[in-house]
N, C-alpha and C positions, 0 to 999 in steps of 0.2 A: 329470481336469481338467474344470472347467465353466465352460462361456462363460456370461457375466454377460450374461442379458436375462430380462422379464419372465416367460418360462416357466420358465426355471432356476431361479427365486428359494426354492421349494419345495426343491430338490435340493443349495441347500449345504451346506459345514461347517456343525455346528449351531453353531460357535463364531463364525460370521458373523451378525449382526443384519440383520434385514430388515425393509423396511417390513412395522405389521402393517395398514395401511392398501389399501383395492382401488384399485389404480390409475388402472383406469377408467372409476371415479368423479370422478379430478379433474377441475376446470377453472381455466384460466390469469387469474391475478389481478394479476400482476408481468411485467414485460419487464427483465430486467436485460442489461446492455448492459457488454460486459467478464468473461467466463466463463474465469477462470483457475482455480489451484488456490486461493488465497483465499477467492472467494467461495464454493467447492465445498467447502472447510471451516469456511464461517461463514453466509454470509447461507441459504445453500441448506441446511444443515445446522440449523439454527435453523425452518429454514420444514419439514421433514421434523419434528424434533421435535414440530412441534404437530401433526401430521399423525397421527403415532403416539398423540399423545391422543384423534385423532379429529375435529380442529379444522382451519380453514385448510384443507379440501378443496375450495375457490374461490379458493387462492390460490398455484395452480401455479406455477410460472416456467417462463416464456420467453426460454431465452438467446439472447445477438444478439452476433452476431461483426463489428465493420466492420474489423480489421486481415488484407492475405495470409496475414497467419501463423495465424489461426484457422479457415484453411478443413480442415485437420488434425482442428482441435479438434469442428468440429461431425461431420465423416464416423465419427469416434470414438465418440463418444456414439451417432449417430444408432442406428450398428449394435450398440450395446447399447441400443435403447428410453429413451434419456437416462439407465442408472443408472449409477453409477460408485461405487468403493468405499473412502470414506476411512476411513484406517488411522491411529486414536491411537497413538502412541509412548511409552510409559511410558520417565524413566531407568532403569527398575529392568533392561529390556528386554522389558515385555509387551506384548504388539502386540492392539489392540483395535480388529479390523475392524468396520464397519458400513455395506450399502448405502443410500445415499441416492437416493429414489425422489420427490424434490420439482419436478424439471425434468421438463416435460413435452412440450418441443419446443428445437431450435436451427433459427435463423436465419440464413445466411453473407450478410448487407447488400450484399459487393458482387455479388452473382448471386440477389440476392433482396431488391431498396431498397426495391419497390414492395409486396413481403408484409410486411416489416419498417414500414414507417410503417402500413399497415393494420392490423398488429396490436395495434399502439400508439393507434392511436385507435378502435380499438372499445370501448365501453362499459363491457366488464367486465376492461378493465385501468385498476387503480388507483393501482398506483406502474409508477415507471421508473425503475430502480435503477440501479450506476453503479460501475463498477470498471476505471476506464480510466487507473489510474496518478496518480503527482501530476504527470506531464509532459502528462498528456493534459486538461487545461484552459485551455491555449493562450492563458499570463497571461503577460506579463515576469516577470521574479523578482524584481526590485526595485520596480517603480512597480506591479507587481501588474493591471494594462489587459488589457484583450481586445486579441490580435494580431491587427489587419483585415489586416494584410500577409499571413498568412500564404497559400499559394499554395494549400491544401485550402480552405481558406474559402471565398477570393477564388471559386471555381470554385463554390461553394455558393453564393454569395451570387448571382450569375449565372446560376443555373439551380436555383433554391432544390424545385421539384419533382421532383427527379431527385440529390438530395443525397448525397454520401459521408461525410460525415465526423456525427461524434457530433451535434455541435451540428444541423447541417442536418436531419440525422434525427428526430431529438427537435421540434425548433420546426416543421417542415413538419406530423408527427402532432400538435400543437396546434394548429395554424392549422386542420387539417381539423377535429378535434374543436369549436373556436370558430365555425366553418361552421357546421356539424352541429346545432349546441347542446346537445354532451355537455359536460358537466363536466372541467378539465382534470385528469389523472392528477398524483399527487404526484412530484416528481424527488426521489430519495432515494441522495444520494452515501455512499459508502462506503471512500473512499480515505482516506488518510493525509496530509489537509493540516487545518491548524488554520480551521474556520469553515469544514468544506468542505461546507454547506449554502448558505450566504452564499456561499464563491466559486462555486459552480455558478450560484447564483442571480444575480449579479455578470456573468458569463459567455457562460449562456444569454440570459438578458435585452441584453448588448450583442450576438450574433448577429441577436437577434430585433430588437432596434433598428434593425441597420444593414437587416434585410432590409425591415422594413416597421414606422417609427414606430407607428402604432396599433397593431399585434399585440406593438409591446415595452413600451406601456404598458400592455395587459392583459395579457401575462404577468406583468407586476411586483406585479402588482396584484393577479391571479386564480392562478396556480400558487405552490404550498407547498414550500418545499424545506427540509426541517428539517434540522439539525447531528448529526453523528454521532460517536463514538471506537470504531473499531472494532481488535480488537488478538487473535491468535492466531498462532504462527511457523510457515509454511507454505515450506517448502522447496517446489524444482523438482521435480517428479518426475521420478526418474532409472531408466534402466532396470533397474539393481537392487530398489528397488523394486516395480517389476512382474513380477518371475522372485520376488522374496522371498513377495508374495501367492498368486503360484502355488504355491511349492514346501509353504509354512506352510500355505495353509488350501485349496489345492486351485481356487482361483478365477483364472479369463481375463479379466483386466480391460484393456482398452488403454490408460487412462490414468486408473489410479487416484492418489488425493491422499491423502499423506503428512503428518502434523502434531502439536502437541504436545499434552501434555493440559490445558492453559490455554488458557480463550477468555474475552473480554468484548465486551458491546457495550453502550455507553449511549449510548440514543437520545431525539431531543428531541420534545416530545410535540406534533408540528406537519403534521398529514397531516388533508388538503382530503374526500377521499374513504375512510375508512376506513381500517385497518391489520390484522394477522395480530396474534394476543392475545399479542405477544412477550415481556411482564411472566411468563408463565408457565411459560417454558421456558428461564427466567434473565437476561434483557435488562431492563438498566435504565434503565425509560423518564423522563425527567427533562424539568423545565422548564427548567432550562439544562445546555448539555455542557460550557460553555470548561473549566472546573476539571480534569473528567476529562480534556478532548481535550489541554490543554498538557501536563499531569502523562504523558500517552504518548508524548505527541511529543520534550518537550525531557527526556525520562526514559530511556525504551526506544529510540525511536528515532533520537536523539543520541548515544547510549550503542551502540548499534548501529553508526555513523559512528566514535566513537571506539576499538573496539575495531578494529574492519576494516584499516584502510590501516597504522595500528603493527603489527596482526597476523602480514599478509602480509608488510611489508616484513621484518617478522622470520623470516621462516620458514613461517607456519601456514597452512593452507587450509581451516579449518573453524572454526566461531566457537565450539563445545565446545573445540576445545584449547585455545584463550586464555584462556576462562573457569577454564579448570584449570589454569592459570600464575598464582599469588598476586601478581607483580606486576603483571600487566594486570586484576587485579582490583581491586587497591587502585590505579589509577589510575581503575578506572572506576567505582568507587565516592566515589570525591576528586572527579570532577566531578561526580556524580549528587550528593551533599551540599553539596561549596564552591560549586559553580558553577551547576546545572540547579535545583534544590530552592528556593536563595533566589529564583527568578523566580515562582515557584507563590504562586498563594494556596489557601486553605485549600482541600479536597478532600473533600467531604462521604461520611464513612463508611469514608474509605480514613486507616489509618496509613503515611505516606511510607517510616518506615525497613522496614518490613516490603514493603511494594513493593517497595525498594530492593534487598532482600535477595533476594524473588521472582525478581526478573527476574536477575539472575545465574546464581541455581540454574535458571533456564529456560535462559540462553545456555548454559548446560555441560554440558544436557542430551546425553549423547551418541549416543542413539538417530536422533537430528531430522537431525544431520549436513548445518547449513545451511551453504553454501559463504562464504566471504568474497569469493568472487569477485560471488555475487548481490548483496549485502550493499555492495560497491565499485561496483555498476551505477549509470550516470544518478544522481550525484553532483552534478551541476550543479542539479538539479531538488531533494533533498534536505536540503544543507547549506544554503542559503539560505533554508528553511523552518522547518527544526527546529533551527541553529547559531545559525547569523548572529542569531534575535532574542534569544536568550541572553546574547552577549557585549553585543549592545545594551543589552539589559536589565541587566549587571552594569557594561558604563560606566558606565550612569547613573547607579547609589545605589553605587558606590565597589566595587562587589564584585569577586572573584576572579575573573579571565581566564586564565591561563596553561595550563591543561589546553583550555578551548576554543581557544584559538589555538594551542596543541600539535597539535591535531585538525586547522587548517584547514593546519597546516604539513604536515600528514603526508601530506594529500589534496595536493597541492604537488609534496611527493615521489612521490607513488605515479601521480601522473599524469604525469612524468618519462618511464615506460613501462620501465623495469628494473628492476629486484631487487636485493638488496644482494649478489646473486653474479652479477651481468650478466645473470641470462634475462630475457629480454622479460615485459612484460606485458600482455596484451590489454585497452585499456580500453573499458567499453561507457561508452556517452554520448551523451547525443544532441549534445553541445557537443564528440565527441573532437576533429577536428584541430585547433578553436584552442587549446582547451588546452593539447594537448601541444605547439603551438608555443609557448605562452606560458610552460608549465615547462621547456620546453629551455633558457631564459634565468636560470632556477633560480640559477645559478651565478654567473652574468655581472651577474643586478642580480637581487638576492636579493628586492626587494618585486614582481616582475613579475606574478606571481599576482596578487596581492591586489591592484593597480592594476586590477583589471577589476571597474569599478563597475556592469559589468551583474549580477555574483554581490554585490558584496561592500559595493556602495554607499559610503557613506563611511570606512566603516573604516581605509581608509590614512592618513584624514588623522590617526586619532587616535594619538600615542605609544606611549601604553600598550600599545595592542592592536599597531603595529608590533614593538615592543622587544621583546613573548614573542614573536610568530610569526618572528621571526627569530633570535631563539636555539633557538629549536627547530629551524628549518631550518636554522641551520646546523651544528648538534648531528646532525643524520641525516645529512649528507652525511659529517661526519667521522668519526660514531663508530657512524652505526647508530643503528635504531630501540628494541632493547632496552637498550644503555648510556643512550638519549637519555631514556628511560620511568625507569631506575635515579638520574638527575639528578634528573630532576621531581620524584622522590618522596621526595628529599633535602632539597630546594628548600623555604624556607621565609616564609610571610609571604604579603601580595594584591601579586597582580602585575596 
């Protein structure tokens, strides 16, 4: 067995990839801020690629942890020299290791604010990258506003040098830089929300408002935050995985990342201070992203929501087994064409039905073994992102709703908290207690859900969309989630 750091890199399986780049040649170019398994199989893997051409060796990363839960994450890495080793997942079953030696330091924010904005306003950091969830932009979900209520803020806003939370941190390292008269670094988001350049920039700029009017009018003015679609299926790593890299190829990784062998990123070509030549190691850099970003979001990642909550309620705990159930395929392929597809305009370079088909044979990948339970998480944050504008968008021009509002029925049910055989089920959220007080009434006054116009805005008032999500709830209470999927796909005509 061999522990994964920089002197072992020599001593692996030869079947493991390794940087052929010297390490201690790099230097840090990016601070990204949100270092999960994600960006460790995408933004970080991407910046390693050009590394191994030889390029991008001034454009290190520096990960930065502000949540408790990442203080794990950096002591992990630290003691492996920041490499860690993600493992492609072929269906066929071929596991294709490769260390990534692109991080070059971590950060833990709350035991280190004062290194963490310094590192951010030194000179030769150019972007500040961004992987902090779609719940971590601290927006309403429906009016879309910067939360001042919020109680992290508030305490930022208050003591704006001594900051915890994302925002504070980031706008404090500009204000110094603006001091200074360095150039500000580019904020470059990489989450899964639609326009998620524009909402950071939306975001950041009302922190930096509230903190100090002139430094939010130069921010608006002077930082670039260009739009992204970024898309690869990165499951949790679980401890099987880390005994599977040891046993197969002989490697000690503490927390290596697991993923499929599909990646994109098309990025927009909007950075203030330079970028890594990411056109060259498959990133498609474009003047506009909406086209690709909708076509992921209300495609893959709707399709995602819809498979999940009918899933589980049915039985399954892996979003491979559904995909290999023909009728959860032809339901999710009936919304992907009746329902997600008519909202798209055209998508330059991409055929839809061939995507369509893509992403299926991705969910059924059985190697990837992404839970439905991740896939069911902070639902609140989600389905009012990549659903709710869909069925809006299919009110408006007359189109088919009844598999979307099957979807928001089923999220209804599942947040009830039992299973069609009584076991519990645990729901993550950051909205859990009300919801699941507001689906306990599931029964008793069947629109209670959907009455909360903080998720769902007006949609109660519309018929249409009432009359399916109510036949669908009330189709899962009586008969269950697989007879309710066997209706639907009987069911004929725009509902």
């Amino acid at each position: 067995m061999t522990q994964l750091n920089n002197h072992s890199l020599g001593k692996l399986n030869a079947a493991v990839a390794v940087p052929t780049y010297d390490r201690k040649t790099l230097t840090a170019g990016i601070v990204h801020i949100g270092v999960g398994g994600f960006h460790r199989a995408h933004q970080a893997m991407y910046v390693d690629a050009l590394m191994n051409q030889g390029e991008a060796l001034d454009w290190g990363i520096v990960g930065v942890g502000v949540m408790p839960s990442d203080k794990r994450m950096q002591q992990t890495l630290a003691a492996q020299e920041y490499l860690y080793t993600l493992v492609v997942k072929h269906p066929d079953g071929q596991y294709e290791p490769r260390v990534i030696g692109s991080m070059v330091n971590y950060l833990f924010a709350p035991e280190e604010t004062e290194a963490v904005i310094e590192q951010m306003a030194d000179p030769a950091i150019r972007i500040v990258s961004l992987t902090v969830t779609e719940g971590g932009y601290n927006f309403h979900p429906v009016s879309g506003e910067f939360d001042l209520d919020n109680p992290q803020v508030c305490a930022d806003l208050a003591n704006p040098t001594q900051p915890a939370t994302t925002f504070g941190l980031v706008v404090e390292a500009l204000a110094r830089r603006r001091t200074r008269g360095v150039a500000p670094f580019t904020v470059m988001s990489c989450d899964n929300i639609q326009g998620n350049g524009d909402v950071a920039k939306r975001m950041f700029g009302a922190y930096a408002q509230a903190r100090d009017a002139e430094l939010g009018t130069w921010l608006a003015a002077e930082v670039a935050f260009p739009n992204a679609m970024v898309d690869r299926i990165t499951p949790v790593t679980s401890p099987m995985d880390i005994d599977e890299l040891a046993q197969r190829f002989g490697v000690e990784d503490g927390w290596p990342v697991v993923c499929e062998p599909f990646t994109q990123w098309v990025l927009e070509e909007h950075f203030s201070l330079g970028r890594p030549a990411f056109e060259k190691v498959g990133v498609q850099v474009v003047e506009d992203v909406e086209p690709y970003e909708l076509m992921k979001l209300r495609l893959l990642n709707a399709s995602h929501q819809a498979l999940t909550y009918f899933g589980y309620l049915a039985g399954y705990r892996h979003a491979h087994e559904v995909c290999q159930d023909p009728l959860f395929v032809d339901f999710l392929l009936g919304y992907m064409r009746e329902e997600g597809t008519p909202t798209l305009a055209p998508v330059p370079g991409v055929d839809l039905e061939t995507y369509r088909l893509t992403l299926i044979a991705r969910f059924a990948n059985p190697q990837i073994k992404d839970t439905l339970a991740r896939l069911c998480a902070e639902s609140s944050d989600r389905i009012p992102k990549w659903l709710v504008p869909v069925i809006r968008q299919q009110l408006a021009q007359g189109g088919e709703i009844k598999r979307s509002a099957a979807v928001v029925a089923s999220w209804a049910r599942y947040a009830e908290g039992f299973d069609e055989q009584g076991e519990p089920i645990e729901i993550v959220d950051r909205l859990k207690a009300p919801l699941m007080a507001i689906a306990a009434k599931n029964r008793t006054r069947a629109t209670a859900f959907i009455e909360n116009r903080e998720l769902f805005g007006d949609l109660i008032d519309s018929s249409r969309f009432v009359e399916a999500y109510l036949a669908t709830l009330s189709s899962l209470h009586e008969r269950g989630a697989r007879a309710t999927l066997e209706e639907l796909a009987l069911s004929k005509g725009t509902v």
